[in-house]
C-alpha positions as CSV (number, residue, x, y, z in Angstrom):
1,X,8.3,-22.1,16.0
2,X,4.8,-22.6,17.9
3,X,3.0,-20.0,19.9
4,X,2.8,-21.0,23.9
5,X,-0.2,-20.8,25.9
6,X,-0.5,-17.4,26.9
7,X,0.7,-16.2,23.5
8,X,-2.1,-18.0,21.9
9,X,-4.4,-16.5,24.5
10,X,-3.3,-12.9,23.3
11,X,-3.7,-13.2,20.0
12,X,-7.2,-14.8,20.4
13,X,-8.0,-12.2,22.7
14,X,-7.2,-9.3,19.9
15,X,-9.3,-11.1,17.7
16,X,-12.2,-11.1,19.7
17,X,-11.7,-7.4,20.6
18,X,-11.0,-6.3,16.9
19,X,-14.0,-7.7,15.8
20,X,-15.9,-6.7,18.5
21,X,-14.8,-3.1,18.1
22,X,-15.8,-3.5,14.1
23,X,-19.0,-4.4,14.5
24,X,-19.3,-1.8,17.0
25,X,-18.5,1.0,15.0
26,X,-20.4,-0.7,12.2
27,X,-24.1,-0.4,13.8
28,X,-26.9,1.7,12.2
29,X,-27.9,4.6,14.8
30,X,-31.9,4.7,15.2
31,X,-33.7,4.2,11.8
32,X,-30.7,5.1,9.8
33,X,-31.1,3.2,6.7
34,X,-28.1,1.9,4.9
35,X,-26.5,3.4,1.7
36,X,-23.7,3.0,-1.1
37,X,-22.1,6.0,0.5
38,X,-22.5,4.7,4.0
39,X,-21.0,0.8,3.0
40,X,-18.4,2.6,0.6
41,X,-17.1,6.0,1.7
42,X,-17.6,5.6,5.4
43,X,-20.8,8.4,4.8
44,X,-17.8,10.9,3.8
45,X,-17.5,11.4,7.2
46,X,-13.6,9.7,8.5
47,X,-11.6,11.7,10.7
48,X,-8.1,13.0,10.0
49,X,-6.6,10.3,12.8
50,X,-8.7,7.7,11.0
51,X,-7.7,8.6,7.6
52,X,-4.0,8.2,8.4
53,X,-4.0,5.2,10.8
54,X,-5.8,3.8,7.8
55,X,-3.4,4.5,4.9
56,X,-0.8,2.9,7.0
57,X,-2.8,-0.2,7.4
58,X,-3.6,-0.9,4.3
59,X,-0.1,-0.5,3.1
60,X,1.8,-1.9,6.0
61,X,1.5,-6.2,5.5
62,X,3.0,-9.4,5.5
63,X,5.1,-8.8,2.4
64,X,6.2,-5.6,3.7
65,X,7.2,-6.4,7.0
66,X,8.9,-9.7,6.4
67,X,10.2,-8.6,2.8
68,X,11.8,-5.2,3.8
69,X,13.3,-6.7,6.9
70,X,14.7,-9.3,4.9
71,X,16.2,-6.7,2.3
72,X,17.8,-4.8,5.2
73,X,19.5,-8.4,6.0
74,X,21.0,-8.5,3.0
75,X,21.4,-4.8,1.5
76,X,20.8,-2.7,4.6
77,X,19.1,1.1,5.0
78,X,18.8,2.0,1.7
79,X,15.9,-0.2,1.4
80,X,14.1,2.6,3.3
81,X,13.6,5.2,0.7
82,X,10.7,3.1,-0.1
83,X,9.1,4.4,3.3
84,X,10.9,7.6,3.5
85,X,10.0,8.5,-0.2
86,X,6.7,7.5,0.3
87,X,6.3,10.3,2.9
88,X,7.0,12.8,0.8
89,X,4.9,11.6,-2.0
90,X,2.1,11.7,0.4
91,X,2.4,15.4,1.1
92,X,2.3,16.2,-3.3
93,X,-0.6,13.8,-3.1
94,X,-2.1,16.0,0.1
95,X,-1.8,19.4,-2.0
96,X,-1.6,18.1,-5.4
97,X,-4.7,15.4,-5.9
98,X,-6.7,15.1,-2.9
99,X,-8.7,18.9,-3.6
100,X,-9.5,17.8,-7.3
101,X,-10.7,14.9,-6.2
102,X,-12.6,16.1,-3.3
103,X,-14.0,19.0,-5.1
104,X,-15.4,17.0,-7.7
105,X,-16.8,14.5,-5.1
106,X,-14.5,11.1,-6.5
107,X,-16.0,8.1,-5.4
108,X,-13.7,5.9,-7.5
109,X,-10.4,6.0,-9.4
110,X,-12.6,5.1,-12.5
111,X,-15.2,7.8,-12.1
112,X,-12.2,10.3,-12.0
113,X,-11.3,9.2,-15.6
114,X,-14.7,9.4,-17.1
115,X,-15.6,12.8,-15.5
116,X,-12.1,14.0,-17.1
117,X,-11.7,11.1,-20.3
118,X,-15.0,9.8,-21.0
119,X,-17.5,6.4,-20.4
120,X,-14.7,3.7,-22.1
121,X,-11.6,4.7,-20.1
122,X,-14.0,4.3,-17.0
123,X,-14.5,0.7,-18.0
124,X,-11.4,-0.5,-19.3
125,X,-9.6,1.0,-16.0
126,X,-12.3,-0.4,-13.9
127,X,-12.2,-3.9,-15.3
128,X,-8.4,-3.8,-15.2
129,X,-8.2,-3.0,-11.8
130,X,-10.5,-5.9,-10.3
131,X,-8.2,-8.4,-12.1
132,X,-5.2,-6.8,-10.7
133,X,-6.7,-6.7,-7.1
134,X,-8.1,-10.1,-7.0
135,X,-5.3,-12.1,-8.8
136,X,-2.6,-10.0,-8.1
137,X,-2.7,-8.2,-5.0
138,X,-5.0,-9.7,-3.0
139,X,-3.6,-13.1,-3.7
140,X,-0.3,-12.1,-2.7
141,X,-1.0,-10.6,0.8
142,X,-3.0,-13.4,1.9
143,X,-0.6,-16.0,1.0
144,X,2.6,-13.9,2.1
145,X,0.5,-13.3,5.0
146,X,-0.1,-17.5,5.4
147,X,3.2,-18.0,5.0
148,X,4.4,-15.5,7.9
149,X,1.5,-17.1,10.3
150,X,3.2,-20.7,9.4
151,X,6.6,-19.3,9.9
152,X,5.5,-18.0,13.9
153,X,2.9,-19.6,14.7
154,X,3.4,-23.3,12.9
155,X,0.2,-23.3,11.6
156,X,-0.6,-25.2,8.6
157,X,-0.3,-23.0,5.9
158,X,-3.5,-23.7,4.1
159,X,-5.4,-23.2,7.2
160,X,-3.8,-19.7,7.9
161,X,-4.4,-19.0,4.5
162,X,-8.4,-19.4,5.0
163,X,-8.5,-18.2,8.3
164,X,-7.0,-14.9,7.1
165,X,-9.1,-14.1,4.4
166,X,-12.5,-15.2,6.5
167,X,-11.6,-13.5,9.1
168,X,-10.7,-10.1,7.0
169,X,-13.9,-10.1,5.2
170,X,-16.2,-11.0,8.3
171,X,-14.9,-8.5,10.4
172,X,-15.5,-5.5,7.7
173,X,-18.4,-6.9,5.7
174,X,-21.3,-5.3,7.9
175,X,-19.7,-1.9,8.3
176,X,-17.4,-1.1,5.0
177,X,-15.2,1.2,4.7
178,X,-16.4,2.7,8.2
179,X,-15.2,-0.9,9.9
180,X,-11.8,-0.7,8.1
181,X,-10.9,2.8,8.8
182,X,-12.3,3.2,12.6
183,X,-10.3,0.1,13.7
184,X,-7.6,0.5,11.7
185,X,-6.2,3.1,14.5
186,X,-6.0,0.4,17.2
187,X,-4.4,-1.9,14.1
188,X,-1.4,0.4,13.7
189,X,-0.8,1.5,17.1
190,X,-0.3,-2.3,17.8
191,X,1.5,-2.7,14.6
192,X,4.0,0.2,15.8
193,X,4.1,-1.1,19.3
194,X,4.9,-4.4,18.0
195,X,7.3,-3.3,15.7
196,X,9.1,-1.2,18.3
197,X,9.8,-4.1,20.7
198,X,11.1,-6.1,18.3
199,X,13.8,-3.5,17.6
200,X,14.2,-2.5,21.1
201,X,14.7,-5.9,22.2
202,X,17.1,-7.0,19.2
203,X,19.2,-4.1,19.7
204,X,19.1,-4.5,23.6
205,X,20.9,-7.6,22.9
206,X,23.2,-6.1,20.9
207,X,23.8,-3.7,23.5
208,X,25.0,-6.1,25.8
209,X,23.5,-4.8,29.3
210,X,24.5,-1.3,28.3
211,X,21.2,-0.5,26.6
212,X,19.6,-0.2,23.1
213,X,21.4,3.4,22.2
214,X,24.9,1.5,22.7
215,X,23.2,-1.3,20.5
216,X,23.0,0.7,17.5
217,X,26.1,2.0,17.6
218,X,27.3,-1.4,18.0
219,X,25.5,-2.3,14.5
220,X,26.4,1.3,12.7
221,X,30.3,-0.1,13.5
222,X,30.1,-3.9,13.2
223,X,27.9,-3.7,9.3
224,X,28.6,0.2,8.1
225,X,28.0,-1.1,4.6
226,X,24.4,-1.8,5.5
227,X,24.1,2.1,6.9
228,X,24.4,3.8,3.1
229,X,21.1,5.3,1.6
230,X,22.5,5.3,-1.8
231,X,24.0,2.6,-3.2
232,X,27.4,3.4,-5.3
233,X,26.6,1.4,-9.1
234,X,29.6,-1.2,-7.8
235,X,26.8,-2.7,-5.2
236,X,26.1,-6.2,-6.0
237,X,21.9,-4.4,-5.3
238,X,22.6,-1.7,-7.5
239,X,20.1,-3.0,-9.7
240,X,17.5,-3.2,-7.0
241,X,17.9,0.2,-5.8
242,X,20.2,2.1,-8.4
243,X,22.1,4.6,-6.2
244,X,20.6,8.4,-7.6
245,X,17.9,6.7,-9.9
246,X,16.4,6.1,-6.4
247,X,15.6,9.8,-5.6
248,X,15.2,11.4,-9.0
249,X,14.3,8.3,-10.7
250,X,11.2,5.8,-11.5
251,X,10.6,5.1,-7.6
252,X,9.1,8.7,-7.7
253,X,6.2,6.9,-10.9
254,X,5.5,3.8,-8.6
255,X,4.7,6.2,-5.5
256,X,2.6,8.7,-7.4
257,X,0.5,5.7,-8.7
258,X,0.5,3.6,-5.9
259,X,-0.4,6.6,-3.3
260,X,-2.4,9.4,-5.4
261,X,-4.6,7.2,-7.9
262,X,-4.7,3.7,-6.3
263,X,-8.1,2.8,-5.4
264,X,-7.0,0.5,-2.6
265,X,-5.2,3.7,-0.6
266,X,-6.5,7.0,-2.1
267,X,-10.5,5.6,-1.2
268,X,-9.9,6.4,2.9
269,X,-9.1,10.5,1.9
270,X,-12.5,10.1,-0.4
271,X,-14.2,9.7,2.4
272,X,-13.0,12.3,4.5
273,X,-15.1,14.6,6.4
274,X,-13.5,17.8,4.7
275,X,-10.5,18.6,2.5
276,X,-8.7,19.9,6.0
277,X,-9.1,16.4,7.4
278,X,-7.7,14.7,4.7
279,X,-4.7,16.7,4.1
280,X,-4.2,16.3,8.3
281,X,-4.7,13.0,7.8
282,X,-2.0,12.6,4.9
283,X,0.3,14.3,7.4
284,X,-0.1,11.5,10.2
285,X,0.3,9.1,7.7
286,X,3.5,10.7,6.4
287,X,5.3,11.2,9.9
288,X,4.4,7.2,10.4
289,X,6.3,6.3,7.4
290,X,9.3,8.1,8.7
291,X,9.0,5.7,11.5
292,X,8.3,3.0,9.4
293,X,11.8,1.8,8.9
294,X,12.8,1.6,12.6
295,X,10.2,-1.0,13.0
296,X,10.8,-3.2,9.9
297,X,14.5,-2.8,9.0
298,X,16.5,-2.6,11.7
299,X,15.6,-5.8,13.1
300,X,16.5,-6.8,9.9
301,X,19.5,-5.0,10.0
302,X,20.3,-6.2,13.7
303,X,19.7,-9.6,12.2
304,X,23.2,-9.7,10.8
305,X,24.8,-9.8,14.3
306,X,22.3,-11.9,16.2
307,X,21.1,-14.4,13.4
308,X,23.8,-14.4,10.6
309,X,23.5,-18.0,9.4
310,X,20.2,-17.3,7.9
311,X,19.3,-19.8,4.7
312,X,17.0,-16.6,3.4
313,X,16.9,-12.8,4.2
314,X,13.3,-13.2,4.7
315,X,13.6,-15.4,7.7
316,X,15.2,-11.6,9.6
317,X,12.2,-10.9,11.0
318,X,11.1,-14.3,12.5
319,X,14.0,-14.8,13.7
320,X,14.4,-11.5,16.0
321,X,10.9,-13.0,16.6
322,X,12.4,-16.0,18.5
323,X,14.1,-13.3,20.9
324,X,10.8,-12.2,22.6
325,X,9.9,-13.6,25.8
326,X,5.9,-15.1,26.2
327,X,3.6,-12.8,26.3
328,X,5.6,-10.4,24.4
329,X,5.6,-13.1,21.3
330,X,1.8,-13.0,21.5
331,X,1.9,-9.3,21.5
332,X,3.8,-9.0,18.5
333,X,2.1,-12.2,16.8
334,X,-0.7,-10.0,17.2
335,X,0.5,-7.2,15.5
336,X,1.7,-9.1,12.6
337,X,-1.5,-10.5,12.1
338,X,-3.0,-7.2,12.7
339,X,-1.3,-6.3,9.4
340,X,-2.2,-8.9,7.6
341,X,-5.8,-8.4,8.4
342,X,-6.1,-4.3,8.3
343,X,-4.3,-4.8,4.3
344,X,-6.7,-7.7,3.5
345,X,-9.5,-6.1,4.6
346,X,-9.0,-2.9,2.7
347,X,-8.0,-4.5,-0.7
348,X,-11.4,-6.6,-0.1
349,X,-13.4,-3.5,0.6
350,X,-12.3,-1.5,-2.7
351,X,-12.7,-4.3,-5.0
352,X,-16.5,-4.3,-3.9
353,X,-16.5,-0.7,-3.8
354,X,-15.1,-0.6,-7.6
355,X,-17.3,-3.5,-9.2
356,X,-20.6,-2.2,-7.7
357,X,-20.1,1.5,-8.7
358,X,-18.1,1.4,-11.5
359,X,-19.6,-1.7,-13.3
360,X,-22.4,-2.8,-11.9
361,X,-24.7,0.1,-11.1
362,X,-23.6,1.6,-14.8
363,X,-23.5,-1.5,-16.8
364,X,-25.8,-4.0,-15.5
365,X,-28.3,-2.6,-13.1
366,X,-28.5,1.3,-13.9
367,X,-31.7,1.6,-11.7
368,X,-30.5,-0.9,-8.8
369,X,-31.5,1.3,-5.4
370,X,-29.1,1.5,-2.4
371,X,-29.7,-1.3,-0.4
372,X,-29.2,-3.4,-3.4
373,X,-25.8,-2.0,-4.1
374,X,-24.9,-2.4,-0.6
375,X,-25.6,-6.0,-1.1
376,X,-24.2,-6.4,-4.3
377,X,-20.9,-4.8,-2.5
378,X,-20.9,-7.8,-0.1
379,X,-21.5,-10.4,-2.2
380,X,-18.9,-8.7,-3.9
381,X,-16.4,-9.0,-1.3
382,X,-17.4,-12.5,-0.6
383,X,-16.7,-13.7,-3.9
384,X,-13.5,-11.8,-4.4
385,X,-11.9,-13.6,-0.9
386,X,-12.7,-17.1,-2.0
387,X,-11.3,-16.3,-5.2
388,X,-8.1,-14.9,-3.4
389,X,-7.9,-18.2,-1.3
390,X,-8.4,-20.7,-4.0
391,X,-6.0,-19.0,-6.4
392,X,-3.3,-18.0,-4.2
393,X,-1.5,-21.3,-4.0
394,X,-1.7,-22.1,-7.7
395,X,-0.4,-19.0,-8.4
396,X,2.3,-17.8,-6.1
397,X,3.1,-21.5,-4.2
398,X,5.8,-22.2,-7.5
399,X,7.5,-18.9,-6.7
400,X,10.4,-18.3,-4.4
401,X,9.5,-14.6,-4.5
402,X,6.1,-13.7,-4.3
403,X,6.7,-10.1,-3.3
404,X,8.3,-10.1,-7.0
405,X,5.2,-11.6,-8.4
406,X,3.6,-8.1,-7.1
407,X,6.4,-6.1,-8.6
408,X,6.6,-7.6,-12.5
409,X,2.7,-7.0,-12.9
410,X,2.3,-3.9,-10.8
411,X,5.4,-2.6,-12.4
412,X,3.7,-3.4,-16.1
413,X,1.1,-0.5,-15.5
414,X,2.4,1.6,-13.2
415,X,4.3,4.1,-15.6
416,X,0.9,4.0,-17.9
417,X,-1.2,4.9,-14.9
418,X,0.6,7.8,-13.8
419,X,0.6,9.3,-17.4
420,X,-3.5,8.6,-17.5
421,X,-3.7,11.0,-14.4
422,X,-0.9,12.8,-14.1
423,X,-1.9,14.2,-18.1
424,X,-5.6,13.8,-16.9
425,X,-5.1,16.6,-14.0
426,X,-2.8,19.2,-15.4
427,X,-3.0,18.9,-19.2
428,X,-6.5,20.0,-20.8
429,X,-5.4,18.8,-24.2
430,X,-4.9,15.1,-23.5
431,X,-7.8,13.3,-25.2
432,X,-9.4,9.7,-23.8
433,X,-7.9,7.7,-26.9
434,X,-4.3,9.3,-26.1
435,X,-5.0,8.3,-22.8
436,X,-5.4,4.2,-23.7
437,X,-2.9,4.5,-26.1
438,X,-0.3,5.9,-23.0
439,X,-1.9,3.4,-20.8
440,X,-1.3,0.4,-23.8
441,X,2.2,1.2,-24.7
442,X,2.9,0.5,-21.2
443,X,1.8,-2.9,-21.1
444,X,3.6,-3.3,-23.8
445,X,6.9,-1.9,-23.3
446,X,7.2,-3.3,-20.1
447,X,6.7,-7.0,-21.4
448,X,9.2,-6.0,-24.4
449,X,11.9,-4.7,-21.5
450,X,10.6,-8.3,-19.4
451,X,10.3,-10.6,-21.8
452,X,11.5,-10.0,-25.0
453,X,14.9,-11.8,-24.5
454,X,17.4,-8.7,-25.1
455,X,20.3,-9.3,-22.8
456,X,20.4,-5.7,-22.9
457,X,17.3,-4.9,-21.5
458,X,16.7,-7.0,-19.1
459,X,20.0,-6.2,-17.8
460,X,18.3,-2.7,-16.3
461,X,17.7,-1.4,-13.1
462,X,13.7,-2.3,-12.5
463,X,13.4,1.6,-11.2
464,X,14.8,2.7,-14.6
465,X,13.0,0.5,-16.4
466,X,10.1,2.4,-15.1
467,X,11.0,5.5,-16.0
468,X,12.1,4.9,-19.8
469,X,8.5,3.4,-20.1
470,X,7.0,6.3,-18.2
471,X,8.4,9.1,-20.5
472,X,7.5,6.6,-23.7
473,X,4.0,6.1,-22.8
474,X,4.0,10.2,-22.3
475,X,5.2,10.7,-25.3
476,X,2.7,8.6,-27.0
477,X,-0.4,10.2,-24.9
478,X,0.8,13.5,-26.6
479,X,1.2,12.4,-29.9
480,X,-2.4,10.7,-29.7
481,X,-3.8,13.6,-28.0
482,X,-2.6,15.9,-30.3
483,X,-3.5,14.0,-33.9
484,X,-7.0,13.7,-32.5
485,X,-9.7,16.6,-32.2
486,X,-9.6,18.7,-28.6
487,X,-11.4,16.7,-25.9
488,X,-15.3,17.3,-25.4
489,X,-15.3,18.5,-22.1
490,X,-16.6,15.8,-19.9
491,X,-19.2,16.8,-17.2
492,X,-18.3,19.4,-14.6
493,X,-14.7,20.9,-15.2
494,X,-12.6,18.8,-13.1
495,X,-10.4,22.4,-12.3
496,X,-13.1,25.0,-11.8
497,X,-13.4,26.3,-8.0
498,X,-9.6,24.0,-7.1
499,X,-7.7,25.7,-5.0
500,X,-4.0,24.8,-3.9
501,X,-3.8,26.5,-1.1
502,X,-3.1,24.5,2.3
503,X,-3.3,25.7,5.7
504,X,-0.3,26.9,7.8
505,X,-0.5,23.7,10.0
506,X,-0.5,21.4,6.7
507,X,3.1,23.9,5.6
508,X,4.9,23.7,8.5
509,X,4.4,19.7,8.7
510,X,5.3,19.2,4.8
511,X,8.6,21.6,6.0
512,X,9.3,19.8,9.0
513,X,8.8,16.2,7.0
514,X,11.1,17.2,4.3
515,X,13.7,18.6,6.7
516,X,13.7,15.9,8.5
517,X,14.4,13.6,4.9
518,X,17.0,16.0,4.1
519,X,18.8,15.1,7.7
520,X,18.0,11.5,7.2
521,X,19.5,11.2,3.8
522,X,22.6,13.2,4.7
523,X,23.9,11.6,7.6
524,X,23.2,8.0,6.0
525,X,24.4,8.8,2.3
């Protein structure tokens, strides 16, 4: 598939405007001189609208897009209780996390701990979490993203490759987190556009002349297996998405890490002008993840009907692609690559954002002033990119799954993460060596459960698999915490002055968001 003229002239043109409007909202008014809080946290200062748009963008990519229309190809709705979970995570992470963190001013993930644990766990998290970002997560979207540019566009792989991560980091390297989150609003309204006339147009042809409403119901009679939200254990993808386990289960451990005390997501709410504004912000994002699904998995879903000799599920959404007319293929192009560039750009921003203030102004230049930390954050990003460009394709070009790359090393420290914090928060007695040794025995049990060659083991549900590890590493923290001598408080009591409360507005959406979920899950069970 190749892009036609006027197709190629749209997606140039977004480009150019994108990057345009960055640098725009990247410029220094009057003598305003520049600062780590400035180049990091936006100057504290992102709107609610901002703050959501931009937790959508930075989770919203290739992998997602093209992965989780591909898995409602071949096992249908019930793939979207990764979106539709995720919106009520958001909410506990709204009320729950965001006024500890904002109360005790949280730049980093890492800071949280050593206010709360103490100097080592700061490191050891810190260090940890720039080899995961750079070798793990940044790798992957930019070469999922390469490979979704090849599979539209016909570009040579290597050069989409580069061309994405140049373009991510030159487009965001002046402004920061400011660029990232003050485009990102124009990034997701194309990216829902996008996504919307791609299932309007796929189910239009289903519809046969009589509309896209007549479409659906065409697909809800033609493929009712693929309408079910949970998945009876006789599913040959039971062990993808194991029926109950989904809702009660270890999904509920990956979202509470991946959406409370991941650097890469949680930094836009840091930044935010007021705890109100985040917590309205959480809420836009939340309502956009109950959209989320109509936009990536029905044209996957629709796929069935209109493309069913697919070789892989993850040729869905190019395929429903090839439907779209020119102009409206640039359009959408646009919005893929929109993705692509708003989850690049974040991942490359919060790896500067983490070595510069979490190792290299406390380890190695302790005095360094803040234009030298801005320019240590650049370099910073810099480095990390080319890294991410010349590793991807040794790393993930062996793999027929590279979205499963993602999962077996996120999934190794995911359950220990959430006991770090989750203990961190709301149990005073937990103690920084408990803490590593929850945060170890999760490494650990999770290669024993991957790799350790019992039938038995690696016979279970990923998702429980999760949650046997979470509740062992909790276990352990306790134990630990409780053999050792009470913590010494460290710096200002993370709890003192925290209030719960929300507004009425933030109530009524977090009722109206779980009602809806409620009607979702009961008509599709």
């Amino acid at each position: 598939m190749t892009l036609s003229t006027i197709d190629t002239a749209m997606v140039v043109a977004y480009a150019i405007f994108i990057f345009g409007l960055a640098q725009w909202v990247s410029r220094r008014k009057g003598d305003a001189q520049e600062d780590s809080a400035g180049y990091f946290l936006a100057s504290r200062a992102l709107p609610w609208w901002a703050i959501g748009a931009s937790l959508i963008a930075a989770n919203i990519s290739a992998e997602q897009i093209v992965g989780m229309a591909g898995s409602g190809y071949a096992i249908g709705l019930a793939i979207s209780s990764y979106e539709w979970m995720a919106a009520l995570t958001l909410l506990i992470v709204g009320k729950f996390f965001l006024p500890v963190f904002l109360k005790n001013n949280i730049t980093t993930m890492p800071e949280f701990l050593e206010a709360r644990f103490g100097p080592t766990i700061r490191t050891v998290m810190a260090v940890f979490w720039l080899v995961l970002y750079v070798f793990v997560n940044l790798t992957s979207i930019l070469w999922l993203g390469s490979i979704a540019v090849r599979q539209v566009a016909g570009v040579d792989q290597d050069m989409a490759l580069a061309g994405l991560g140049v373009f991510a980091l030159a487009y965001q390297i002046r402004g920061g987190l400011k660029a990232v989150a003050l485009t990102d609003i124009v990034q997701v309204a194309l990216l829902v556009m996008g996504g919307l006339v791609v299932s309007g147009i796929a189910l239009g042809q289903l519809g046969e002349g009589a509309g896209a409403l007549h479409g659906f119901e065409r697909l809800v009679r033609a493929v009712p297996d693929h309408f079910h939200m949970i998945l009876s254990p006789d599913s040959p993808h039971y062990k993808d998405l194991p029926g109950l386990g989904v809702l009660i289960g270890g999904l509920w451990i990956a979202n509470l890490s991946y959406w409370g005390f991941n650097q890469y997501i949680i930094q836009r709410t840091l930044a935010a002008k007021s705890l109100g504004e985040a917590q309205r912000g959480i809420v836009f994002a939340a309502f956009l993840k109950l959209l989320m699904p109509v936009i990536i998995v029905l044209p996957g879903i629709a796929a069935v009907l209109l493309a069913p000799a697919l070789d892989k599920p993850d040729q869905a959404y190019p395929a429903m692609m090839h439907l779209l007319p020119n102009g409206l293929l640039g359009l959408v192009f646009a919005a893929l690559t929109a993705a692509i560039i708003a989850s690049t750009a974040s991942k490359i921003n919060s790896i500067a954002t983490i070595f510069t203030l979490d190792l290299y102004a406390r380890k190695i230049a302790p005095g360094a002033g803040e234009v030298q930390l801005v320019r240590v954050g650049r370099i910073t990003a810099c480095v990390a990119t080319v890294i991410g460009i010349v590793a991807a394709r040794p790393l993930l070009g062996g793999m027929d799954q590279a979205f499963q790359y993602i999962q077996e090393f996120s999934g190794f420290v995911t359950p220990g993460i959430t006991v770090i914090f989750l203990t961190g928060l709301f149990w005073p007695r937990a103690t920084e060596a408990g803490a590593l040794a929850g945060a170890l025995a999760s490494v650990v049990l999770s290669a024993i459960f991957r790799f350790g060659g019992v039938a038995a083991l690696t016979q279970i549900p990923f998702m429980h698999r999760m949650a046997m590890v979470f509740f062992a590493s909790l276990a352990l923290t306790v134990v630990v915490s409780l053999l050792g001598k009470p913590p010494v408080r460290q710096g200002k009591g993370i709890m003192e002055g925290v209030s719960f409360a929300t507004s009425r507005g933030f109530a009524i959406a977090s009722a109206l968001v779980s009602a809806i979920l409620v009607a979702l899950y009961t008509v599709w069970w």
